[in-house]
C-alpha positions as CSV (number, residue, x, y, z in Angstrom):
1,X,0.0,0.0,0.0
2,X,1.2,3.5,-1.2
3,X,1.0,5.9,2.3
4,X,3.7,8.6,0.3
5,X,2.0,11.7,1.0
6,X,4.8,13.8,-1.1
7,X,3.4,12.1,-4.1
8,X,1.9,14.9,-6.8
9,X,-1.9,15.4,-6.5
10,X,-4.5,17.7,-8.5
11,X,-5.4,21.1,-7.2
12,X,-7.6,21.7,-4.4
13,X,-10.3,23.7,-5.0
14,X,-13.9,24.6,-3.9
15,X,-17.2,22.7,-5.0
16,X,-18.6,25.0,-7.5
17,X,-15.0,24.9,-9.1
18,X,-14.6,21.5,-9.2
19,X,-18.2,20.7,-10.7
20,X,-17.4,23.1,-13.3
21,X,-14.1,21.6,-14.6
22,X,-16.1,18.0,-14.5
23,X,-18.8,20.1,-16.4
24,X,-16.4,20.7,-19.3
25,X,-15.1,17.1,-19.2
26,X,-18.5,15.6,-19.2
27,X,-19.2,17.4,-22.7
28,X,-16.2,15.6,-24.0
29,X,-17.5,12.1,-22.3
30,X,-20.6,12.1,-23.8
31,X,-19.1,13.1,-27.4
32,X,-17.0,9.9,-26.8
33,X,-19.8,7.9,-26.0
34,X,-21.6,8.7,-28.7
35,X,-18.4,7.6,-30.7
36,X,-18.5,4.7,-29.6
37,X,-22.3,3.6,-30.3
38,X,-21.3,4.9,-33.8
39,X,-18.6,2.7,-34.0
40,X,-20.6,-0.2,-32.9
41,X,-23.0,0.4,-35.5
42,X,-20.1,0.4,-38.2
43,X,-19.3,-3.0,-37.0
44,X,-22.7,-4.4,-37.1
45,X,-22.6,-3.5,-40.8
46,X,-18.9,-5.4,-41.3
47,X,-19.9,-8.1,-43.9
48,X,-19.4,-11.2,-42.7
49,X,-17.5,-14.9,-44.0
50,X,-18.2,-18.3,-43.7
51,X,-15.9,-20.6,-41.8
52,X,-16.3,-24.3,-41.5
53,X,-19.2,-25.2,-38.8
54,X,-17.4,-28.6,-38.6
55,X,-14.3,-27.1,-37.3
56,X,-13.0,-29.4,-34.5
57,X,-12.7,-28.7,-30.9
58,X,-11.6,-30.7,-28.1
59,X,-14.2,-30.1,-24.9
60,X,-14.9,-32.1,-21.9
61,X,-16.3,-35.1,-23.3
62,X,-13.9,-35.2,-26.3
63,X,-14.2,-33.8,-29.7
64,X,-17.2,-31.1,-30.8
65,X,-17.4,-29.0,-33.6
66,X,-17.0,-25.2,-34.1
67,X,-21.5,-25.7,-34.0
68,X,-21.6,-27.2,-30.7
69,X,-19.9,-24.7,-28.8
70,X,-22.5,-21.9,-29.6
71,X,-24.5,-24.3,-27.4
72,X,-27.7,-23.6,-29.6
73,X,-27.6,-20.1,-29.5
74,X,-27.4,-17.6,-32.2
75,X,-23.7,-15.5,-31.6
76,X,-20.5,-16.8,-30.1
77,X,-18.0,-14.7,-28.6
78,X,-14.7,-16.8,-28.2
79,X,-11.7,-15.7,-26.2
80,X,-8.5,-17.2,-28.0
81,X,-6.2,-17.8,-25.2
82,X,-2.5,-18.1,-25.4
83,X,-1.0,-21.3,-23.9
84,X,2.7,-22.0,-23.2
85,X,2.3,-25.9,-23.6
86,X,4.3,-27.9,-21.1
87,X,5.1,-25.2,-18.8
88,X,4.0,-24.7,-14.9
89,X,0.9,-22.1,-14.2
90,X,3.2,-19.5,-13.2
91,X,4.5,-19.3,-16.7
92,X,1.4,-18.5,-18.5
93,X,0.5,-16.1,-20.4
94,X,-0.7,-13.4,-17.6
95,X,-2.4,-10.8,-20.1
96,X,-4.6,-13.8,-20.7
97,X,-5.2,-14.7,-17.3
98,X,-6.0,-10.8,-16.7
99,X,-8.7,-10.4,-19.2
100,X,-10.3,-14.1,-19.4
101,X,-10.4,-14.1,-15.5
102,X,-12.6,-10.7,-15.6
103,X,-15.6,-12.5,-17.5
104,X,-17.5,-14.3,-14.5
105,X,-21.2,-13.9,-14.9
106,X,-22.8,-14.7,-18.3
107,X,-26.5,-15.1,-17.5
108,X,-26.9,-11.4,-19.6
109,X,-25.4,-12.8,-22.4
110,X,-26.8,-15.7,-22.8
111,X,-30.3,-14.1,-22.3
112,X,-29.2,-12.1,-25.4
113,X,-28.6,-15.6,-27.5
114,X,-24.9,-14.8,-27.1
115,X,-22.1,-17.7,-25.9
116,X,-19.2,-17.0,-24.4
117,X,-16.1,-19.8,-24.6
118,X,-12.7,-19.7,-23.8
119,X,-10.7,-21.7,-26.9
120,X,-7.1,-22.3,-25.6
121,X,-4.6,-23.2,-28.5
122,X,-3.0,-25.5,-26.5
123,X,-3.9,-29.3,-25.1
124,X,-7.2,-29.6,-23.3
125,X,-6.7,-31.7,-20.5
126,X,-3.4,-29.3,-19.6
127,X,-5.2,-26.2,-20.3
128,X,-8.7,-27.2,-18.3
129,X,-6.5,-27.7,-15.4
130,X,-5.3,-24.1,-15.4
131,X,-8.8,-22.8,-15.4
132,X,-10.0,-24.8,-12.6
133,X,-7.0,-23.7,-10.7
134,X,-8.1,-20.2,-11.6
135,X,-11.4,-21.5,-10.1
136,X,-13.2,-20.0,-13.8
137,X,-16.3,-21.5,-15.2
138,X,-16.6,-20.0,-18.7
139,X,-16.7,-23.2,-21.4
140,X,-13.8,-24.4,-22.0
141,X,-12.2,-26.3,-25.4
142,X,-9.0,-27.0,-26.6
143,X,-8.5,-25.5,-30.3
144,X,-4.8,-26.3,-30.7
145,X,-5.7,-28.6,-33.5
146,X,-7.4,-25.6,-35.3
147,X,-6.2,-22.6,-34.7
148,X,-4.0,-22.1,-38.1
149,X,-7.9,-22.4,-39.6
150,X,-10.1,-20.7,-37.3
151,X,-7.1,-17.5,-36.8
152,X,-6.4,-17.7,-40.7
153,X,-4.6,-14.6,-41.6
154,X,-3.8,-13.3,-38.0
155,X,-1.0,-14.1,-35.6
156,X,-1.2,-17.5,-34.1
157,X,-0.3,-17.7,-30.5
158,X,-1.8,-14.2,-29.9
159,X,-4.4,-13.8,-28.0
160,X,-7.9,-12.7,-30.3
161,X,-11.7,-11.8,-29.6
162,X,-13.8,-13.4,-32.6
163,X,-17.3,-13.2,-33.0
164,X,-19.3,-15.5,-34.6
165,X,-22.9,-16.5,-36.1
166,X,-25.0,-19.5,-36.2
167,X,-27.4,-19.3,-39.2
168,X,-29.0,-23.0,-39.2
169,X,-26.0,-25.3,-39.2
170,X,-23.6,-22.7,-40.8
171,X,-21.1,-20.4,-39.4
172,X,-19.5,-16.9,-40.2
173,X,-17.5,-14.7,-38.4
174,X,-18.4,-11.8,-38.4
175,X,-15.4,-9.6,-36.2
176,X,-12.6,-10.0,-34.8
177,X,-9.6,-7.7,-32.5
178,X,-6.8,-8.6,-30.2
179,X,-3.9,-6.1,-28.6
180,X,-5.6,-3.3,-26.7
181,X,-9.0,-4.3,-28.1
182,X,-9.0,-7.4,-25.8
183,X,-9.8,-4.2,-23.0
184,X,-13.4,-5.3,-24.1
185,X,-13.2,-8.2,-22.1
186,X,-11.7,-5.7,-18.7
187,X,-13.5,-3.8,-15.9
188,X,-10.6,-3.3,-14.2
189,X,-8.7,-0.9,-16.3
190,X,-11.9,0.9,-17.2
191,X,-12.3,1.9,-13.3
192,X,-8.1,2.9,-13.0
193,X,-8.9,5.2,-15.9
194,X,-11.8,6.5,-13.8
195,X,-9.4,7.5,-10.7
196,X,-7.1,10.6,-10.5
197,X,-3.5,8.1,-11.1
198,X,-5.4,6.5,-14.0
199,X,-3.2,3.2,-15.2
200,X,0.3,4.0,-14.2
201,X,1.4,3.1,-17.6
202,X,4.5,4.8,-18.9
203,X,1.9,5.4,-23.0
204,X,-0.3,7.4,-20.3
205,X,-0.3,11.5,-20.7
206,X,-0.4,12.3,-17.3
207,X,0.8,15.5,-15.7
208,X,4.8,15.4,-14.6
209,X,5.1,13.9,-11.4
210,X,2.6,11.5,-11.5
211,X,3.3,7.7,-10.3
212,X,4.2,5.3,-12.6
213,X,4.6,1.5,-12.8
214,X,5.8,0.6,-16.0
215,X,3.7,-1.2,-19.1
216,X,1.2,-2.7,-16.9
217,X,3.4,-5.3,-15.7
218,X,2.2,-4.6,-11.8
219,X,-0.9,-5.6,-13.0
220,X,-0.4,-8.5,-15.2
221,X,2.1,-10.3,-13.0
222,X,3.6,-9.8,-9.7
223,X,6.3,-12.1,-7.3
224,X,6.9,-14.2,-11.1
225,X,3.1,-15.0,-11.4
226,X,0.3,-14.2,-13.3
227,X,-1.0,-11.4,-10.5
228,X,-4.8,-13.3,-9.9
229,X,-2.9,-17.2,-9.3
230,X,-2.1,-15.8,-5.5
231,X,-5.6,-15.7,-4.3
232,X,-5.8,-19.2,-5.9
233,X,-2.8,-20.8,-3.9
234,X,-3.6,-18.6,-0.9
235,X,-7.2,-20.1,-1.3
236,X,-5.4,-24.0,-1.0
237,X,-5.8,-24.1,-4.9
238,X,-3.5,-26.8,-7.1
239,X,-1.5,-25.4,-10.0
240,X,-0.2,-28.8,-10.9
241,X,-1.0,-28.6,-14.8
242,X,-0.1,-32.2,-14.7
243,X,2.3,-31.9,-17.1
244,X,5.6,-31.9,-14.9
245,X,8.5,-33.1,-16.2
């Protein structure tokens, strides 16, 4: 915990002051709201293309296709996570195990026809074990068999967001980001960008003086771990992936 009370802080001023300043920002907020919902109507006019519904999987009763893990609903949203194969937890990929360990409740999606699935490009029964350790509950397949398709034309072994459709038995995707636009995925940095130090990030423009921690890596991973795997072990958690040499 941070008690330095030399560090640099904003001005102090009165109320009416204050609301004012928030007053002017808030004009800009809205503007970038509004930006946003224009974007998001750009992308639901993206044309779309067909990948193979037969697309192989491995889930927890074996092999599935690409179709079976929209488990019968209409859109898929599936989280392409990195996977060191044959290395311990605490080698792992921690940006992965930052964003796919914020997506916990999925009742609202799915009552908006939408499944969400982790598909780790490595080795199921390895990679299952990492997210039980994580204590996740998202579904969970293996798509190292399948990746070079499904990620055609991207980088393999990166982390991606891909949305699909289900029409009848076929499939298109229909978007896709990765790099900062796996933030989609985060509440955490949304509410550091809300407080006065904002990310600590050494990309942030913040005013001279202002605390920072380097490229996130505080957050991502601290003490040679992925930062979230110490609640697990303090919690009496295994990380044994079972695949110790």
């Amino acid at each position: 915990m941070n008690t330095d009370t030399t560090q640099p802080m904003p001005d102090v001023v009165d109320r009416a002051a204050f609301q004012a300043r928030l007053d002017e920002l808030r004009v800009r907020e809205k503007a970038h709201t509004r930006e946003g919902d224009a974007i998001a109507a750009a992308r639901r006019r993206l044309p779309m293309v067909e990948v193979d519904a037969a697309t192989p999987l491995i889930g927890p009763d074996g092999p599935v296709t690409l179709l079976e893990a929209f488990e019968g609903r209409r859109r898929l949203v599936a989280y392409y996570m990195m996977w060191y194969t044959g290395r311990p937890a605490a080698e792992q990929c921690e940006g992965c195990t930052y964003f796919n360990g914020q997506v916990r409740e999925l009742s609202a999606l799915h009552a908006a026809d939408i499944t969400y699935a982790t598909l780790c490009q490595g080795p199921y029964e390895e990679s299952v074990r990492y997210r039980d350790f994580m204590g996740w509950d998202m579904p969970w397949y293996s798509a190292q068999d399948s990746v070079e398709t499904l990620l055609t034309g991207r980088t393999v072994g990166m982390f991606h967001i891909v949305c699909y459709l289900r029409v009848g038995d076929r499939v298109f995707e229909t978007y896709w980001t990765s790099g900062r636009g796996d933030e989609a995925l985060d509440i955490a940095y949304a509410l550091m960008d809300l407080t006065v130090y904002g990310r600590q990030e050494d990309w942030e423009d913040s005013p001279a003086g202002w605390p920072r921690e380097g490229e996130a890596s505080w957050v991502f991973r601290t003490g040679g771990r992925p930062t979230a795997q110490w609640s697990r072990l303090e919690a009496g958690c295994s990380d044994d992936l079972g695949n110790a040499g």
